[in-house]
C-alpha positions, 0 to 999 in steps of 0.5 A, spaced: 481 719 332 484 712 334 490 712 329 491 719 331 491 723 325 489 729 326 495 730 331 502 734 329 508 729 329 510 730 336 516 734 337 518 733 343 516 727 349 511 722 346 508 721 354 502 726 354 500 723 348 501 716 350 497 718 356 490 721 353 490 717 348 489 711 354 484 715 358 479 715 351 480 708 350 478 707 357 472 711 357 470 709 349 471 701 353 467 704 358 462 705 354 461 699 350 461 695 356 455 699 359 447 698 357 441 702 359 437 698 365 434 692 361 438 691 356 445 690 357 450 685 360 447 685 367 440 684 369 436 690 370 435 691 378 429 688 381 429 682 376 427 675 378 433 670 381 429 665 382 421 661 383 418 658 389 419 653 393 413 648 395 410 650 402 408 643 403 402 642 404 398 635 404 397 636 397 402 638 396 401 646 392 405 651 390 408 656 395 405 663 397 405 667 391 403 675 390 398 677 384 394 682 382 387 680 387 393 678 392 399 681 392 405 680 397 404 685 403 410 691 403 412 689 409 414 682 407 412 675 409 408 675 416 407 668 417 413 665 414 414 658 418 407 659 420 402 652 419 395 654 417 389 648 417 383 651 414 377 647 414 372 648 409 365 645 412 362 640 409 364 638 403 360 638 397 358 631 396 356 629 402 348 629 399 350 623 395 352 619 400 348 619 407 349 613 409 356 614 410 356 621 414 350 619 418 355 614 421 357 615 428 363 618 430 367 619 437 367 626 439 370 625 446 364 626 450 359 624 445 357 620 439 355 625 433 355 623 425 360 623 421 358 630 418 353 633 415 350 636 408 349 643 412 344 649 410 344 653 404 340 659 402 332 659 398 336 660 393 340 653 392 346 656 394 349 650 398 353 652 405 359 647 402 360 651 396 361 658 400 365 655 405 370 652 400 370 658 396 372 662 402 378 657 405 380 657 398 380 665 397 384 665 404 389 660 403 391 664 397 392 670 402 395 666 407 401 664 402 402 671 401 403 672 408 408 666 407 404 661 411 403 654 409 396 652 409 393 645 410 386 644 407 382 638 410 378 638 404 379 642 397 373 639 393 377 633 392 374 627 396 368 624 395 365 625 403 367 628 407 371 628 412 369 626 418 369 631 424 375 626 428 378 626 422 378 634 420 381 635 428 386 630 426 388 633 420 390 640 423 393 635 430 397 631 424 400 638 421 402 642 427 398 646 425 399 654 429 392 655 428 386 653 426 379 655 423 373 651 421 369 655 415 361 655 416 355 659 415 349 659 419 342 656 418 337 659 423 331 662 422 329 669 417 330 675 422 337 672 425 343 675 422 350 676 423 357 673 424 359 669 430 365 665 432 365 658 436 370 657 441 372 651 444 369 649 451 373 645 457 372 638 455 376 633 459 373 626 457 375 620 453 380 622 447 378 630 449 382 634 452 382 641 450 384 644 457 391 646 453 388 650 448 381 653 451 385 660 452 389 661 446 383 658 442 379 665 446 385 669 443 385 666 436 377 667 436 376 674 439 382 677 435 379 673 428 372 677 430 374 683 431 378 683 424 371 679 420 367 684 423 372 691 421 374 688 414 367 686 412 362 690 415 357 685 417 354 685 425 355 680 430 350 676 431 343 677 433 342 671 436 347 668 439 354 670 444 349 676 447 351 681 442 359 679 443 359 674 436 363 669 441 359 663 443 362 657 447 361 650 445 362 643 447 359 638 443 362 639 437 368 634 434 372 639 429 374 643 437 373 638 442 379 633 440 383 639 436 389 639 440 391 646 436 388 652 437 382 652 434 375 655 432 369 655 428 366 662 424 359 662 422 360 667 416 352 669 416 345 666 417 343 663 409 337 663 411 336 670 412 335 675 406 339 679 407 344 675 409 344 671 404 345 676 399 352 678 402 354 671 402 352 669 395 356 675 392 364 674 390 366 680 392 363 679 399 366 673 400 373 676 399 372 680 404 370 675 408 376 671 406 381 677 407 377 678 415 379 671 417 387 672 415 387 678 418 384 674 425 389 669 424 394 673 422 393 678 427 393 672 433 400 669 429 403 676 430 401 677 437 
């Protein structure tokens, strides 16, 4: 048709011809120029315009990122521009240098070691591998929030560190809140969860008087979250059936100058217990209670 030879020769003005003769190229040109969603001259809506940045962290990984285990909450990030410490207890290697840990550090109001090796169930199954699973899991589900999250340790020193050293690290980053991950090793029988708050300690390098109310809020949200994401029980034998225990002799809260607490996942020494503790699928319950808890306190 674009000779336009099938039409009569024109008998009188040209201009109506003229004119649909424009409106088909215009709507032919339209047509050449348009491709289905995907595979045209556009991208297709919702099409990636960029990678992430790093969050910035002390070992500098990869910015929050949404996955198939952790996706990107609906309503957006909720901790952007938030700063996490999460301090995985123990550390692996501790029992390879005794020596070293056994060493005397100041907490304030004491001298205590350095750190310790920790517990682990009948099984094997160490406290310092559950408590850096758990870290990492939640750190993962922390960046999907947005935040920046900040390791005292991520299996990558030979000790350690010393628990001066694990309050400094979460002073040094600013950090808006901060928790220390454990579990527990009392006696077959006792049971459950429960969250270490910081007492008022006022002596030598200590000063926790800024931080012991916002570390009871950090800690009573993070309970309730831990307790509804995972099912487990507060503890049985400690915090009277509250899972809140205050304590003052513990270097990780006495000379953190940020929000901070320390969350007991479970006794390894109890059976059943253990079972939960040594179970993957649990221990992301667990890491998904704990952002809860401090997303939860972050977004009051």
């Amino acid at each position: 048709m674009s000779n336009g030879s099938t039409f009569p020769p024109p008998r009188r003005s040209r201009g109506p011809l003229l004119i649909v003769l424009a409106v088909v190229a215009v709507g032919v040109g339209g047509w050449l120029l348009w491709r289905p969603p995907g595979g045209g001259l556009f991208p297709a809506a919702g099409a990636a315009s960029g990678s992430p940045s790093a969050d910035g962290d002390a070992a500098g990984d990869d910015a929050p990122t949404a996955g198939a285990d952790h996706p990107a909450p609906a309503g957006g990030p909720r901790l952007k521009g938030r700063t996490v410490l999460l301090d995985p207890g123990h550390n692996p290697r501790n029992r390879d240098h005794t020596q070293e840990i056994a060493r005397p550090v100041d907490i304030g109001n004491d001298h205590k070691e350095c750190d310790t090796t920790g517990t682990a169930t009948d099984g094997g199954y160490a406290e310092a591998e559950f408590t850096l699973d758990v870290a990492r899991r939640a750190r993962a589900l922390l960046r999907a929030e947005g935040a920046r999250v900040v390791l005292t340790q991520d299996g990558d020193r030979p000790y350690g560190p010393c628990v001066d050293g694990r309050a400094a690290a979460g002073n040094a980053a600013h950090a808006d809140a901060a928790v220390s991950v454990h579990a527990d090793g009392s006696v077959a029988g006792n049971r459950g969860f429960h969250v270490i708050l910081p007492a008022r300690v006022t002596a030598g390098a200590a000063d926790t008087s800024r931080i012991v109310g916002p570390s009871r809020d950090l800690g009573e949200r993070l309970a309730n979250r831990f307790a509804a994401v995972t099912g487990s029980a507060r503890s049985n034998y400690v915090g009277h059936g509250t899972g809140l225990d205050v304590r003052s002799d513990l270097g990780g809260l006495n000379l953190s100058t940020v929000p901070k607490v320390f969350i007991e996942c479970g006794n390894m020494r109890d059976p059943k217990d253990a079972a939960q503790l040594t179970d993957a699928q649990w221990r992301e319950k667990a890491a998904r209670g704990i952002t809860e808890g401090i997303t939860d306190f972050l977004t009051r």
